[in-house]
C-alpha positions as CSV (number, residue, x, y, z in Angstrom):
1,X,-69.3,57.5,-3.5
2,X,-67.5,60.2,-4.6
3,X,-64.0,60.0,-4.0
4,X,-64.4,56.6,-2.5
5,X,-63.7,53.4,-4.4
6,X,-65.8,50.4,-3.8
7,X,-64.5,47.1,-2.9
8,X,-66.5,44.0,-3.4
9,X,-65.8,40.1,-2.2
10,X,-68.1,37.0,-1.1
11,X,-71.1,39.7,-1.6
12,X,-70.6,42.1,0.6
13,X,-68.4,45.7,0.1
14,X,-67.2,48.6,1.3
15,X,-66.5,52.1,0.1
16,X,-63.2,53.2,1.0
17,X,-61.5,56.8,1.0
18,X,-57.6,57.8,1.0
19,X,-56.3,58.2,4.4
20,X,-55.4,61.3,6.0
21,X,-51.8,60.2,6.6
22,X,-49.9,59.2,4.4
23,X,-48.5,56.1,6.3
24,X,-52.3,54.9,7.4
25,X,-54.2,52.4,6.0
26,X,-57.8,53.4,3.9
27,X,-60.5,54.6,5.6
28,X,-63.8,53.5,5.4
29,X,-66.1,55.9,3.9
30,X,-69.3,53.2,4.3
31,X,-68.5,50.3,6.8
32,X,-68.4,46.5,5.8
33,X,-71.8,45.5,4.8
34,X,-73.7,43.2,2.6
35,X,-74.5,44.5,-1.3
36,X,-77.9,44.9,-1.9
37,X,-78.6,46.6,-5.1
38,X,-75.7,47.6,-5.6
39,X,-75.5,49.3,-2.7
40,X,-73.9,48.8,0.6
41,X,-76.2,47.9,3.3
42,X,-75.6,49.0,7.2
43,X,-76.0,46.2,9.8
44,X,-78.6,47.1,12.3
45,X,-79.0,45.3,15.9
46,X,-81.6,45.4,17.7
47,X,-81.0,43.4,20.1
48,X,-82.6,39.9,19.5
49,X,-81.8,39.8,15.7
50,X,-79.8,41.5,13.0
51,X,-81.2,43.2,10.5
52,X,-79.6,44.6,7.3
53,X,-80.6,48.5,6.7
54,X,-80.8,50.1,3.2
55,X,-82.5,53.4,2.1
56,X,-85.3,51.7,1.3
57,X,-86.0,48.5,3.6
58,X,-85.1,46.5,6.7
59,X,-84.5,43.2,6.0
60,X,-83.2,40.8,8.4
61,X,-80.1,39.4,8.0
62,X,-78.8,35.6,7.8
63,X,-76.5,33.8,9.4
64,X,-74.4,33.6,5.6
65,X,-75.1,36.9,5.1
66,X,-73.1,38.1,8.8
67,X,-70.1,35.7,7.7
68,X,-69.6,37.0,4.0
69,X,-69.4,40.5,6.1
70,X,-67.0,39.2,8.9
71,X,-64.8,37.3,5.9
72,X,-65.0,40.5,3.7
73,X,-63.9,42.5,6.9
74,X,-61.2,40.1,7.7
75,X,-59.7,40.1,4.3
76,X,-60.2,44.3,3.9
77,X,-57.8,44.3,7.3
78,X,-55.3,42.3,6.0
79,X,-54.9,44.0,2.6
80,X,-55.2,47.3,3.8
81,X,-53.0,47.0,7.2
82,X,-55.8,48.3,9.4
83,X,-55.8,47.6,13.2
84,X,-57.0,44.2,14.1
85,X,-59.4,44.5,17.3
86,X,-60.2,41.3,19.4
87,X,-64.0,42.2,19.9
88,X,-64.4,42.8,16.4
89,X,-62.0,38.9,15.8
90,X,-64.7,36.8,17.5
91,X,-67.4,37.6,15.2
92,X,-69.3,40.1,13.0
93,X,-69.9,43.7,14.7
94,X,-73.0,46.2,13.8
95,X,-72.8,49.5,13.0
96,X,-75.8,50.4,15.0
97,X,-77.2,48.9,18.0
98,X,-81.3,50.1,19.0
99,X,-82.3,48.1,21.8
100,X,-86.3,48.6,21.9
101,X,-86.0,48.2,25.4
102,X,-83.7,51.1,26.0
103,X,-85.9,53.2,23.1
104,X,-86.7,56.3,24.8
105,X,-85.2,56.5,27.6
106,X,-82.7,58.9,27.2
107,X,-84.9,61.6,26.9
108,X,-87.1,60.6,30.3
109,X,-85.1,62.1,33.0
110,X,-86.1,62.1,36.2
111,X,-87.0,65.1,38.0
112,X,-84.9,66.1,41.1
């Protein structure tokens, strides 16, 4: 966290950095995520669940666990003036997506 702060509500944080500009809201240095540990955890889908990702386990999330991160993120918005998207509006985004039916196949290529 150095040089980031982080910010901490319904059990889920963020770590958030100075912006660039001076006029732009704070930048997220880790995304929205639930605290595990003390730590920030990264939301992981995989396409038929959600799971929550720390350094040391993947645990999969709950449906309380994905609204304390949509609430947090909703609330971080409004106090820090950040940009408002629709997609992210109608419900909790991840910040990866691994798809175990798309695993791999960007390095097959067909031969021409």
């Amino acid at each position: 966290m150095a040089g980031g702060v982080l910010v901490t509500k319904h059990g889920a944080g963020a770590v958030l950095v100075a912006a660039a500009d001076k006029g732009a809201p704070a930048a997220f240095a880790v995304r929205p995520g639930v605290l595990i540990a003390g730590r920030v955890a990264r939301l992981l889908d995989r396409g038929y669940q959600k799971f929550l990702k720390t350094a040391h386990a993947e645990l999969p999330a709950t449906a309380s666990q994905l609204h304390a991160i949509h609430l947090f993120s909703e609330e971080l918005k409004q106090v820090t003036g950040a940009i408002e998207l629709y997609n992210e509006s109608l419900g909790t985004t991840s910040d990866l997506y691994l798809y175990d039916r798309l695993q791999g196949r960007e390095a097959a290529r067909p031969a021409r």
